[in-house]
Structures are given as C-alpha cells and as structure tokens.
C-alpha positions in Angstrom: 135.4 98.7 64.2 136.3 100.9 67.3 135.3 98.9 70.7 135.1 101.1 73.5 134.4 100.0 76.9 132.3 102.1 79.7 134.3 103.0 82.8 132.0 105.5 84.8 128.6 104.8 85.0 125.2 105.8 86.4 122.4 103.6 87.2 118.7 105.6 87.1 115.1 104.4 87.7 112.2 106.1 86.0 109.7 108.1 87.6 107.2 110.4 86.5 108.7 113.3 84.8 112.4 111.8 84.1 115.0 109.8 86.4 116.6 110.0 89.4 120.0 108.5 90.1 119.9 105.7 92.0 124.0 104.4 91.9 127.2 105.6 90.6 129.6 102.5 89.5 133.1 101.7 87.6 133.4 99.0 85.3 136.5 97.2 84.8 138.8 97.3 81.3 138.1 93.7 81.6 134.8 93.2 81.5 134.0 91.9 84.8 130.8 91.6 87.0 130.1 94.6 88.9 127.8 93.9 91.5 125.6 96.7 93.6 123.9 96.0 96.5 121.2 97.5 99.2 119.9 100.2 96.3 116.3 101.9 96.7 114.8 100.7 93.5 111.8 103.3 94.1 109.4 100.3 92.7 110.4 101.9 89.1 109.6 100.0 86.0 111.6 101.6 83.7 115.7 101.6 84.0 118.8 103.1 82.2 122.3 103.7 82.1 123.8 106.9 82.0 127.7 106.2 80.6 129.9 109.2 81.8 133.4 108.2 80.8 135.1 105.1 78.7 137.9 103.5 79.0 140.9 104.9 77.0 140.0 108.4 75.0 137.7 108.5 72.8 138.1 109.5 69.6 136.9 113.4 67.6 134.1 113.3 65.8 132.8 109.5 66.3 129.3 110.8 66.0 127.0 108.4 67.4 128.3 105.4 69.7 125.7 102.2 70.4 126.7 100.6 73.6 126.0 97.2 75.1 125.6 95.9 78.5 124.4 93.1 80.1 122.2 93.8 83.1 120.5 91.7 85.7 118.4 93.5 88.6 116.8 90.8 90.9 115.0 91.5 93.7 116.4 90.3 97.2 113.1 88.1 98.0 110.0 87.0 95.9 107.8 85.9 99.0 104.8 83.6 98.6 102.2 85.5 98.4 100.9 85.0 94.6 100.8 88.7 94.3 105.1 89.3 93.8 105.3 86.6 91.4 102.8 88.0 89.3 104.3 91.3 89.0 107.9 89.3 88.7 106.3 87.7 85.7 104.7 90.6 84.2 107.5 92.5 84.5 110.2 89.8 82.7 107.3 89.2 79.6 107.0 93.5 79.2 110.9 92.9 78.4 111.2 90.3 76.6 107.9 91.8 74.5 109.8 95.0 74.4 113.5 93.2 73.3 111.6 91.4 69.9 
C-alpha cells in the first residue's frame, strides 16, 4: 500500500452556493500538529479540506487516493448563555450522526 502524506493544504467553510477559502496551511512529513489561529469561521456548518500537493511525488495513474486527517476546530469561548452550548452540542451529535 502507497502512504502519501498531504503537504499543501486548504481549509474551506461552506456557504450557500460552494466554499470559500478560509486558510492555506503546510503539514509536516512527520505528522505533526498544525495549529491555525484567529480564522473567520463565517458561522459555517459544513467544512473541508482542499489537498494541493503531497509530500514526495506522486505516482502516474494512481486513480483515486482516500485521504485521512484528523481535525479539531474549537471555538475560542462557549459563554454561558444556554444558547452556544446548544448549538455546540447540536453541532458535535450532526457529526457523530453523520460519521456512523
């Protein structure tokens, strides 16, 4: 099995009609944390990542490739008001409903 690791990458949020780009990052060859901070998260529900380059070269005629990546998006500050952490819950249930 080929294991090919993402190097360029863009981070898009989901509006109405398609996405916008909301970061460009680079991943290490070793698989370490890449952290981005201060982004506009437009409120969107719906997230992906565009991979624009690996690391190494990829090989002719692979067809299709399935990628995996671990993501965590938090949200700087869930205040008190009942409101956030319904949403916050809501929000973690649609994917877990949508990962099964």
């Amino acid at each position: 099995a080929l294991v090919m690791r993402p190097k360029e990458c863009v981070l898009q949020a989901g509006i109405p009609g398609g996405f916008v780009d909301i970061a460009e990052f680079k991943l290490a060859d070793d698989g370490s944390e890449t952290s981005l901070d201060d982004l506009q998260t437009r409120k969107a529900k719906v997230w992906r990542v565009n991979i624009k380059s690996f690391h190494g070269s990829t090989p002719d005629g692979c067809g299709r490739v399935y990628v995996g990546l671990e993501l965590r998006l938090f949200e700087p500050e869930i205040s008190s008001d009942s409101l956030p952490r319904l949403s916050a819950l809501h929000n973690g249930s649609f994917i877990c409903h949508q990962l099964l």
